[in-house]
C-alpha positions as CSV (number, residue, x, y, z in Angstrom):
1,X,-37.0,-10.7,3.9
2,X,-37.7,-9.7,7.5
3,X,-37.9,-6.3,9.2
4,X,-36.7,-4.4,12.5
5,X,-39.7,-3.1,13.6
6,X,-38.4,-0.8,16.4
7,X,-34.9,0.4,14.6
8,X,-32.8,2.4,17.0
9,X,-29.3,3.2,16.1
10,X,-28.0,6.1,17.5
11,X,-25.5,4.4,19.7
12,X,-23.9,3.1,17.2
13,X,-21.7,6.8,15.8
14,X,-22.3,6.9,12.6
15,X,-24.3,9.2,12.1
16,X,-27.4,7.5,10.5
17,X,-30.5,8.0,12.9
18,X,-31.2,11.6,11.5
19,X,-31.4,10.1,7.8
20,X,-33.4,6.7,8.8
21,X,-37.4,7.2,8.1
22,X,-37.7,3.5,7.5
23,X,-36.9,0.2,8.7
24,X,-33.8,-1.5,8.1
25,X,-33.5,-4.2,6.1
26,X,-32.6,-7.9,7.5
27,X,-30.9,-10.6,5.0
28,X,-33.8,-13.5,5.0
29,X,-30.8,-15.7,5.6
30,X,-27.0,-16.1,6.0
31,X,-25.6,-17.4,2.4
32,X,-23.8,-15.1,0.0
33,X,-26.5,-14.2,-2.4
34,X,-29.0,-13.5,0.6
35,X,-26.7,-10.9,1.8
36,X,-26.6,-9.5,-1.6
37,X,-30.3,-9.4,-2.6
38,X,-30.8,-7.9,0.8
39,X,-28.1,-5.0,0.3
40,X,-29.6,-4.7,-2.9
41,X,-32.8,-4.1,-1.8
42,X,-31.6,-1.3,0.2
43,X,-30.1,0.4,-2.2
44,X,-32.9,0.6,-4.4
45,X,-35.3,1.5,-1.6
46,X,-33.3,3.8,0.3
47,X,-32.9,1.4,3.1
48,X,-30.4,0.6,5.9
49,X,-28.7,-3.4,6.2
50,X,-28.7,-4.7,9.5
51,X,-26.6,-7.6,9.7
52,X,-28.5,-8.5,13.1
53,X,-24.9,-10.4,14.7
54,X,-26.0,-13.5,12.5
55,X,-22.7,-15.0,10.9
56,X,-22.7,-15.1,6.9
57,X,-21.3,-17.4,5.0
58,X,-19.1,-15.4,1.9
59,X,-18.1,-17.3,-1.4
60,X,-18.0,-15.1,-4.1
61,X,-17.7,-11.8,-2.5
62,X,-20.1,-9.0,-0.7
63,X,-20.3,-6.0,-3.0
64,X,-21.4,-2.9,-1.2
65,X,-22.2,0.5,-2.5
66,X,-21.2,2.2,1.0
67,X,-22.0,5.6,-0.4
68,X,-25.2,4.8,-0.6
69,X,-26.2,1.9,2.1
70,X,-25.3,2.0,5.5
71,X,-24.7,-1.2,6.8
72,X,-25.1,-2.0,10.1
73,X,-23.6,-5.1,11.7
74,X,-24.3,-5.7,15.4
75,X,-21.7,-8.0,15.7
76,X,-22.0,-10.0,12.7
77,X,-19.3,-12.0,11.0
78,X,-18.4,-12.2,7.7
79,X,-17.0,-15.8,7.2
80,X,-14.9,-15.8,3.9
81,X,-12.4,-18.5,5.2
82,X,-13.5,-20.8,2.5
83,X,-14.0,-18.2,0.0
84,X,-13.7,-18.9,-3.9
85,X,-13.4,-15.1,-5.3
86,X,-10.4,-12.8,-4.7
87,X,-12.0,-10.2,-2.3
88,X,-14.5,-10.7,0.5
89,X,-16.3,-7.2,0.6
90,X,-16.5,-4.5,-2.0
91,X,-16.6,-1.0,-1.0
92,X,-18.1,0.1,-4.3
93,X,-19.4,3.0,-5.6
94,X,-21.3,4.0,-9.6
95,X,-22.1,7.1,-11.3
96,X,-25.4,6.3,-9.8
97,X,-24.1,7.0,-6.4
98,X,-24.5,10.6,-4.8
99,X,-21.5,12.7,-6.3
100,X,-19.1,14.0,-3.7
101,X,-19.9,10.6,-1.7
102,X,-22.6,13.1,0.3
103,X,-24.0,10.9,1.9
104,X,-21.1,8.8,3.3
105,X,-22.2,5.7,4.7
106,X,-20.0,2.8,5.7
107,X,-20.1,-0.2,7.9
108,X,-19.6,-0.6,11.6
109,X,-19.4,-3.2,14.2
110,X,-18.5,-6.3,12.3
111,X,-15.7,-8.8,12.0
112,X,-14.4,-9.8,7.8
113,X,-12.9,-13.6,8.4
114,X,-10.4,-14.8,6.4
115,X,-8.0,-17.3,5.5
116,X,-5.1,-18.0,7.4
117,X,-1.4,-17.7,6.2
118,X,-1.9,-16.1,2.9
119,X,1.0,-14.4,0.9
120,X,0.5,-11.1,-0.7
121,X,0.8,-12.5,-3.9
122,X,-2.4,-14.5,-3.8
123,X,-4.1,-11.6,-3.8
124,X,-7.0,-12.9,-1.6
125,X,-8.3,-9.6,-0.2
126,X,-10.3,-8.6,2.9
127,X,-12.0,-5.3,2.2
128,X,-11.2,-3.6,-1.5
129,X,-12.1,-0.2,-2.0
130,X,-12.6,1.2,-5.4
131,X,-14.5,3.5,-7.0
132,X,-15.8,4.4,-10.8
133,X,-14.6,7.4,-11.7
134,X,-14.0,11.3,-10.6
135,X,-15.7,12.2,-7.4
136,X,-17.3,8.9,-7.1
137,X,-15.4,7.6,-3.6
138,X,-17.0,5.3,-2.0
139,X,-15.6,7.1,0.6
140,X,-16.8,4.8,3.5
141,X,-16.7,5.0,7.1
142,X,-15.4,2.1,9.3
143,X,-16.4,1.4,12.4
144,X,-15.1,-1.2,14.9
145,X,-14.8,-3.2,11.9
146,X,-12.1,-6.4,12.4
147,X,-10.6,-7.6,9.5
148,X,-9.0,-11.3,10.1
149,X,-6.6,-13.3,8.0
150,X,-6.3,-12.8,4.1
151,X,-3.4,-12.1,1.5
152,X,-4.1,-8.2,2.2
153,X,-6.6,-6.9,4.6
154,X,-7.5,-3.7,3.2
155,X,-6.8,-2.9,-0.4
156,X,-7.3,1.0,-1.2
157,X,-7.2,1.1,-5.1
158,X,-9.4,3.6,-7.8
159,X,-10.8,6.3,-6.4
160,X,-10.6,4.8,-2.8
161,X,-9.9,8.9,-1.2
162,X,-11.2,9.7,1.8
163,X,-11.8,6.3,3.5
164,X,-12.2,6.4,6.9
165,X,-11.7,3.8,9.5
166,X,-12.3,4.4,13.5
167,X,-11.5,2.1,16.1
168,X,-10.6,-1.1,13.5
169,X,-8.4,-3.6,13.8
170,X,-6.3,-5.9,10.8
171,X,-4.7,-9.0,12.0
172,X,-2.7,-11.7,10.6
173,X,-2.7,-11.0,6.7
174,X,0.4,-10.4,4.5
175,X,-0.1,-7.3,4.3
176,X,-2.2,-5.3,6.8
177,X,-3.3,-2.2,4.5
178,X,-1.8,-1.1,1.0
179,X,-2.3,2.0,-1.3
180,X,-2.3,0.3,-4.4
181,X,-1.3,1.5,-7.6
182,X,-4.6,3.2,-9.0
183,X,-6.2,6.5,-10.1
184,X,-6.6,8.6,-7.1
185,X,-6.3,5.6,-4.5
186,X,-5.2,7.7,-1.8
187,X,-5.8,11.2,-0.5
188,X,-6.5,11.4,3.2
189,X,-6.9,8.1,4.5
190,X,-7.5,8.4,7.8
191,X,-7.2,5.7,10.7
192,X,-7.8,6.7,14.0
193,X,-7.8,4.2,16.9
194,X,-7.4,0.0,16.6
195,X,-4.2,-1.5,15.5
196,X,-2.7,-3.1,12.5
197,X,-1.0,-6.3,13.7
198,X,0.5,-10.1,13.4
199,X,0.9,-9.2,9.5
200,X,3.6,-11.7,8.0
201,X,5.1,-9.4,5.7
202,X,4.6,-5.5,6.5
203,X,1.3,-3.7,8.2
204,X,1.7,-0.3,5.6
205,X,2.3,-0.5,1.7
206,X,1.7,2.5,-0.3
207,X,2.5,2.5,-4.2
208,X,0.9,5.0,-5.3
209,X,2.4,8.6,-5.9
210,X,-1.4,9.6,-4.4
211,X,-0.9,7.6,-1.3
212,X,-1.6,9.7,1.8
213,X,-2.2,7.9,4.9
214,X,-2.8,9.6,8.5
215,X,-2.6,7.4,11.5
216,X,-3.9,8.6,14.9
217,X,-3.6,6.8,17.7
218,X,-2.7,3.3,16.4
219,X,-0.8,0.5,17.3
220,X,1.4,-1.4,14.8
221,X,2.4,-4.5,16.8
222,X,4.3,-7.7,16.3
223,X,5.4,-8.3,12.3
224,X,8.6,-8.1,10.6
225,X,8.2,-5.1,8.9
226,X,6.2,-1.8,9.4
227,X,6.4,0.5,6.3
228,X,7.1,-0.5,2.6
229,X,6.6,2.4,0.4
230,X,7.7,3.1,-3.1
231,X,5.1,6.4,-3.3
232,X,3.3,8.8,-1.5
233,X,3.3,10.2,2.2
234,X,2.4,8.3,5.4
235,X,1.4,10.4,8.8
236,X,2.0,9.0,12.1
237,X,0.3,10.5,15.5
238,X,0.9,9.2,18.9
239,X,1.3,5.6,17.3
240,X,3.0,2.7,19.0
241,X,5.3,0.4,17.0
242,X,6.3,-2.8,18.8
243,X,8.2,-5.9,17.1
244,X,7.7,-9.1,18.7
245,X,10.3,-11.6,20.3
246,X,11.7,-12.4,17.3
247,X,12.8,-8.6,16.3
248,X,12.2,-6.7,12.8
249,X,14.2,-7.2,10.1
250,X,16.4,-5.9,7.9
251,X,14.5,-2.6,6.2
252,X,11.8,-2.8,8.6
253,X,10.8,0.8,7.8
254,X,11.3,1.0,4.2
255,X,10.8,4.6,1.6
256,X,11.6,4.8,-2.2
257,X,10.5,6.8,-4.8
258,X,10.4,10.7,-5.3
259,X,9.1,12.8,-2.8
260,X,8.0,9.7,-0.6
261,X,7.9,10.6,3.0
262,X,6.9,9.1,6.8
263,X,6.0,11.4,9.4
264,X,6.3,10.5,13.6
265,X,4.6,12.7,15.7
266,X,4.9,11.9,19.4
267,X,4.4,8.3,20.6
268,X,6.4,5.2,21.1
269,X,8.8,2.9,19.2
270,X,10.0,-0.1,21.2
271,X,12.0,-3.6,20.4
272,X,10.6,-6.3,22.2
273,X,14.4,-8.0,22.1
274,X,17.6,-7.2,21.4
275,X,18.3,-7.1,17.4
276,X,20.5,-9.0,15.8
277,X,23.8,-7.9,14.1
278,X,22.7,-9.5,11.1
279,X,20.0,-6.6,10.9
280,X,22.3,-4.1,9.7
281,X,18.9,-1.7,8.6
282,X,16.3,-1.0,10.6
283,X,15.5,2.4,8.6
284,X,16.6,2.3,4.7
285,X,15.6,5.5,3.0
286,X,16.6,4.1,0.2
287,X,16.2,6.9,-2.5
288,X,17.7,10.3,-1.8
289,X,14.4,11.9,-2.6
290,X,12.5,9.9,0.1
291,X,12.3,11.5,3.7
292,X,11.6,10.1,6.9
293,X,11.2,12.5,9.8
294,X,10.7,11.5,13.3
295,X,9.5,14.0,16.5
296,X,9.2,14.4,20.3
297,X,8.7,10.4,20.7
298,X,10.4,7.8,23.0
299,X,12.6,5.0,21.6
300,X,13.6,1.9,23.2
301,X,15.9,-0.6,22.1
302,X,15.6,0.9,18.9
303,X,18.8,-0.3,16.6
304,X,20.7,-3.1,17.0
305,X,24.1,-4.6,18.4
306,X,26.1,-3.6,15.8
307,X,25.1,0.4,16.2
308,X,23.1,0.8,13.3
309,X,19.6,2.8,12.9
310,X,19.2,3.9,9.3
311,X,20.9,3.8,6.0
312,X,20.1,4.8,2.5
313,X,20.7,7.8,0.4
314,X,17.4,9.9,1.5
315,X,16.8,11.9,5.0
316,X,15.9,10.3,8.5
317,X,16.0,13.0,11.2
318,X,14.8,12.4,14.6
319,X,14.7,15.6,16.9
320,X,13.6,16.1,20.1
321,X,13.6,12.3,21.1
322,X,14.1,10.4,23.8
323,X,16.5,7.2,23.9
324,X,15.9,4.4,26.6
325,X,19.1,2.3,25.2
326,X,18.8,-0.6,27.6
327,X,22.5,-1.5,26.4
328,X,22.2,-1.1,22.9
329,X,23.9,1.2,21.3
330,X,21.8,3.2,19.3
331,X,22.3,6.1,16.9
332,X,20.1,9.5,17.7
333,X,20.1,12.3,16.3
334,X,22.0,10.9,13.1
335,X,23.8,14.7,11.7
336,X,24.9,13.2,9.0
337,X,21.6,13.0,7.5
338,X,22.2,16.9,6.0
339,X,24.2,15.6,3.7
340,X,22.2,13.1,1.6
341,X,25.7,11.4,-0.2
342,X,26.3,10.9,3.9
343,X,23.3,8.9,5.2
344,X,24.7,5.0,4.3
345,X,28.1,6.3,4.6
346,X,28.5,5.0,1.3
347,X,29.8,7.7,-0.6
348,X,26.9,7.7,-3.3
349,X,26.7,11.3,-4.4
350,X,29.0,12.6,-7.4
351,X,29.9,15.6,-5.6
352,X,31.8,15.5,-1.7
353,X,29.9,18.1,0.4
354,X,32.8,20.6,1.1
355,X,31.8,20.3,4.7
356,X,32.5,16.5,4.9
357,X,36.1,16.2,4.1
358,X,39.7,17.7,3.7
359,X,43.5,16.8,2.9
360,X,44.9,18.5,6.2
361,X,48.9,17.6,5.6
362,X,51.6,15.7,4.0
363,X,54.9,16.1,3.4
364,X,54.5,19.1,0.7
365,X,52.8,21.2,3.2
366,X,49.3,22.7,3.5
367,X,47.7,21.0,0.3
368,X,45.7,22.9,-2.8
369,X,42.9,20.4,-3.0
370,X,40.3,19.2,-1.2
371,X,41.1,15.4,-2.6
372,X,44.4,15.4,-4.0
373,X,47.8,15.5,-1.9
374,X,51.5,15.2,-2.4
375,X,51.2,11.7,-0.8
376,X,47.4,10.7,-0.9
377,X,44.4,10.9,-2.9
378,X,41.2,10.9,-1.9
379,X,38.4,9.5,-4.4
380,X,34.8,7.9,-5.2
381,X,35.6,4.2,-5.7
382,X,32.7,1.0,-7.0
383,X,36.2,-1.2,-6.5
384,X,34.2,-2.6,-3.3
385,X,31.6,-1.1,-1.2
386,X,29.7,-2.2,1.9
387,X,26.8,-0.2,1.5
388,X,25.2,1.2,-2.4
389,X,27.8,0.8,-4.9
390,X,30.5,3.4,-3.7
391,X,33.1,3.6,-0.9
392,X,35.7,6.4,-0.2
393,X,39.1,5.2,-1.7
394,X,42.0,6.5,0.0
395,X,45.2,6.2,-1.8
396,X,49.1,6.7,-0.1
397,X,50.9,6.8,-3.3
398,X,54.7,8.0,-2.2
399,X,56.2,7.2,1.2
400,X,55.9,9.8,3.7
401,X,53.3,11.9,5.9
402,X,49.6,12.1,5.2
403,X,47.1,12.8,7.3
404,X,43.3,13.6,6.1
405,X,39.9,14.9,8.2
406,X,36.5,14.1,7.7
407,X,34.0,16.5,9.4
408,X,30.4,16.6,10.0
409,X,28.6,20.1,11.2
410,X,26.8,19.7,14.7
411,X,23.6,20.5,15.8
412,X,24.8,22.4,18.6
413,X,26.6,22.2,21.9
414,X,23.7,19.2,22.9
415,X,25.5,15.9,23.7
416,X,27.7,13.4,23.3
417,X,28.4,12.0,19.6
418,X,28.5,8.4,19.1
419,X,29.0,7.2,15.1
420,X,30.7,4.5,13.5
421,X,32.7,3.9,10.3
422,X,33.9,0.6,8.4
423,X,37.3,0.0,6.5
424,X,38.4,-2.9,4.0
425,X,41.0,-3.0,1.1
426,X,41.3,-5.4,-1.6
427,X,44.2,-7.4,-3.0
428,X,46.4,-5.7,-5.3
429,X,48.1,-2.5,-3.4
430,X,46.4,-2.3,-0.2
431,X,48.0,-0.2,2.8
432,X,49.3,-2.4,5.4
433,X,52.3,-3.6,7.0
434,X,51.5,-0.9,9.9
435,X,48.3,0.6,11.2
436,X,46.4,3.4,10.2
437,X,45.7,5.8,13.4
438,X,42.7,8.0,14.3
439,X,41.3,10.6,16.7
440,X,38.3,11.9,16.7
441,X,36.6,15.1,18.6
442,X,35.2,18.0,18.5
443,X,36.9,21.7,16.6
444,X,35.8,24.6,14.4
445,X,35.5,25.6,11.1
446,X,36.9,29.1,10.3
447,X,35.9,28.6,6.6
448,X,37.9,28.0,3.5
449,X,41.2,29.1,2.6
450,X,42.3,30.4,-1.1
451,X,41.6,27.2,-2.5
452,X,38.6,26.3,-0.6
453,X,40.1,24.1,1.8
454,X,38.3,24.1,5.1
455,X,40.9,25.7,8.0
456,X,40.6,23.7,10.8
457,X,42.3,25.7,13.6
458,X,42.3,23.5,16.4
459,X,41.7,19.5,17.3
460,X,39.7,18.7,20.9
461,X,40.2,14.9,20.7
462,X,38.5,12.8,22.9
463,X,38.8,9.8,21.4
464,X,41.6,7.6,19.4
465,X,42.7,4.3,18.2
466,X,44.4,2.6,15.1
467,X,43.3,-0.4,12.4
468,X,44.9,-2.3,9.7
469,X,42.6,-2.7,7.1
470,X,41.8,-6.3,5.9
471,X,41.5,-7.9,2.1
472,X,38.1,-8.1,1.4
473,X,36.5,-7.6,5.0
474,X,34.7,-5.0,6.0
475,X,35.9,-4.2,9.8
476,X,33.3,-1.7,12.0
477,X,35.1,1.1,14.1
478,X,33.0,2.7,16.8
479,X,33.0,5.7,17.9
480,X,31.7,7.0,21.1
481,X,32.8,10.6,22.4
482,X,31.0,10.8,25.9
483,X,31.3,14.2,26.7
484,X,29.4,17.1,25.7
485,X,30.0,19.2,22.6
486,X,31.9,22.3,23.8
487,X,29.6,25.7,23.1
488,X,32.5,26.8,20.7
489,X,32.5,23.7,18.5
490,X,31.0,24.0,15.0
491,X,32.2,20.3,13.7
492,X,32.7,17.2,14.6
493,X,35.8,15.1,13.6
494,X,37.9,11.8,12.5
495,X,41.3,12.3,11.5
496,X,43.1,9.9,10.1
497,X,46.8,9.7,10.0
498,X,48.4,7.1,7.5
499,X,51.7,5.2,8.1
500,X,54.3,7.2,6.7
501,X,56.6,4.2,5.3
502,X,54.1,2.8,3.7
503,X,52.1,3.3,0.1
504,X,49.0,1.6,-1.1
505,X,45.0,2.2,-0.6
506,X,41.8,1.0,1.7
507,X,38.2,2.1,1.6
508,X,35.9,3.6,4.1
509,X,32.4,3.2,3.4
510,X,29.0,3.2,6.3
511,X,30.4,6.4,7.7
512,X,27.3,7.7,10.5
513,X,27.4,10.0,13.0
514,X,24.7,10.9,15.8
515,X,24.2,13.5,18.4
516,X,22.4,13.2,21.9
């Protein structure tokens, strides 16, 4: 082995000059098991690694106790394109290893090199973290470290809490960092700086009901996909999300699981093209206890050309934002999102929100239920359904009027609504022969009557058209209202008057409305 004889680190930031008394410790050469005997050296001699910018050739994987051994790298490279083990460094730690992680070394200024075009599933990984046990972290510190290639760049599993990584970059792995299912694998991760990029499948995975990721400052650029998480809580801060030419795709931001939930905070999300119609989800909160909630940041050509932005049973709110369309019609302030049976439109809920929906009139009068007329019933259906397994089945059984409402509450008097719904009927009994009308607007909701029927006074329309449903197609209406909301409105609405001659039923399902 070989020595620095004149160590000086302080310009590095990690905090290590106060702590080194001795010389740091050079690997005698740049195979696999010299970098290990080195490392090992250090840790049983209380010494620093200096990776002295030499390139190292790694087979069977670097094992480091980084709670314990600083390692420094000076623009080393750690070559594991032709590796034969399943990860390329360790972050390890042992009941040996100062308790609490007190110490909390790391590595800095280093590039882990990979192989190329690796799935996920080969679980070929770039840095694995994972601890022993209770308060044993490794809890290391990352430092302009560049991670390059592999089935999963960073791998956060046991007792991986508390890793830190400043001013890093992943690149061009399946997937770019993932919580993995473990004990403990994930309280406050933090990534500040860098970017996460080029990843082939998605840049954030989290599985684990511990999974707590905070992102400051980071850019997730050009890959299909930016979130998939079944577990845990993901923190975004002034963080850029760009697709690339070819556009995200469908479920690009991705939440399952109870009490799952990503957090925007100011920054910048931005197509790089126009998406497809065939990307019907850019957003699927796809449990109804997931949560995404998205603040005070600027979207561009966010959406796609068939006016979608999220869909799923759970919550996506985005407040204070600001849209640059660029001729796509996007969806805002989605206020439909309250209403967690409302989200995909799909009617998934056993119960209706009172709020949503009403029989209005038919040829008996005012009716007594909220569902069930004289001429029409209203109903959860699984007969067909364009998004979940549910649709709203609406049912003229007699000849003669029928009219029905569906209302969503407003955020206030703050812009134009634009929304969309989607019709169908099946073979069998379906209304048509003449065309189903609608209007849609703005009025107010003076509460319930006797038999808690919403009264709905008055009907601003600013909008109307008419459909004929179609067997086994699902047809997209539109809805764009371009005025303001007047200060008096409490509700948005879509009425929908049936053809009186005719009986039969049709399904609405994908029911969204949004609010500059």
């Amino acid at each position: 082995m070989t020595y620095d004889p004149n160590p000086s680190y302080k310009s590095y930031g990690m905090g290590f000059a106060s702590n080194m008394t001795k010389a740091p410790i050079i690997p005698y050469d740049t195979t696999n098991a010299a970098l290990q005997e080195a490392h090992d050296y250090c840790l049983a001699n209380g010494r620093f690694l200096d990776l002295a910018g030499q390139t190292y050739s790694i087979t069977t994987g670097f094992r480091a106790r980084t709670a314990s051994v600083g390692i420094l790298g000076n623009g080393a490279i750690l070559d594991a394109t032709n590796m034969t083990g399943t990860y390329a460094v360790w972050a390890d730690s042992t009941t040996a290893d100062s308790i609490f992680g007190a110490k909390r070394f790391g590595m800095s200024h280093l590039e882990i090199k990979g192989p190329t075009g690796l799935a996920s599933s080969t679980g070929i990984i770039g840095l694995r973290v994972n601890g022993t046990g209770a308060n044993r972290s490794p809890r290391p510190t990352l430092t302009n470290v560049h991670i390059d290639g592999f089935g999963v760049a960073v791998d956060l599993q046991d007792y991986a809490y508390l890793t830190q990584f400043k001013a890093c970059e992943s690149r061009g792995a399946g997937i770019g960092i993932r919580q993995a299912v473990g004990a403990d694998s994930g309280e406050n991760t933090q990534w500040s700086g860098g970017a996460i990029y080029n990843h082939t499948e998605v840049c954030v995975a989290t599985l684990d009901e511990s999974s707590e990721i905070n992102f400051e400052a980071v850019s997730f650029d050009y890959g299909p996909k930016i979130v998939d998480m079944s577990a845990g809580r993901v923190n975004c801060v002034g963080c850029h999300f760009e697709n690339s030419g070819t556009g995200w795709v469908n479920d690009a931001f991705y939440l399952t699981g109870d009490g799952t939930s990503l957090n925007i905070f100011g920054g910048y999300l931005v197509s790089a093209t126009t998406q497809a119609t065939a990307v019907n989800n850019i957003i699927n909160i796809a449990d109804s206890r997931a949560a995404m909630f998205v603040e005070g940041i600027t979207v561009q050509n966010f959406g796609n050309t068939d006016n979608r932005l999220a869909t799923g049973p759970g919550r996506c709110d985005f407040t204070n934002t600001r849209f640059l369309a660029n001729g796509i019609n996007v969806n805002p302030t989605r206020i439909t999102d309250t209403y967690s049976s409302m989200i995909d439109g799909g009617f998934e809920a056993s119960t209706f929100p009172r709020d949503y929906w009403s029989l209005l009139t038919d040829s008996a009068g005012v009716p007594t239920s909220r569902v069930t007329g004289a001429n029409v019933t209203l109903a959860q259906s699984t007969t067909i359904a364009y998004a979940g397994t549910k649709s709203l089945r609406v049912n003229k059984t007699i000849a003669g009027a029928a009219t029905f409402v569906l209302l969503v509450r407003l955020k206030g008097s703050v812009g134009p609504v634009t929304g969309q719904f989607r019709h169908a009927t099946v073979a069998g009994t379906p209304l048509t022969g003449a065309a189903t009308n609608w209007d849609a607007g703005f009025t107010i909701l003076n509460g319930n009557n006797a038999d808690g029927i919403p009264t709905v006074p008055v009907f601003n329309s600013t909008a109307s058209s008419s459909f004929t449903p179609v067997v086994d197609t699902w047809n997209n209406v539109n809805l764009r209202v371009t005025t303001n909301a007047p200060a008096w409105a409490t509700h948005f609405y879509i009425r929908f008057t049936l053809p009186s001659a005719q009986t039969g039923d049709f399904f609405i399902d994908d029911f969204s409305v949004s609010q500059w």
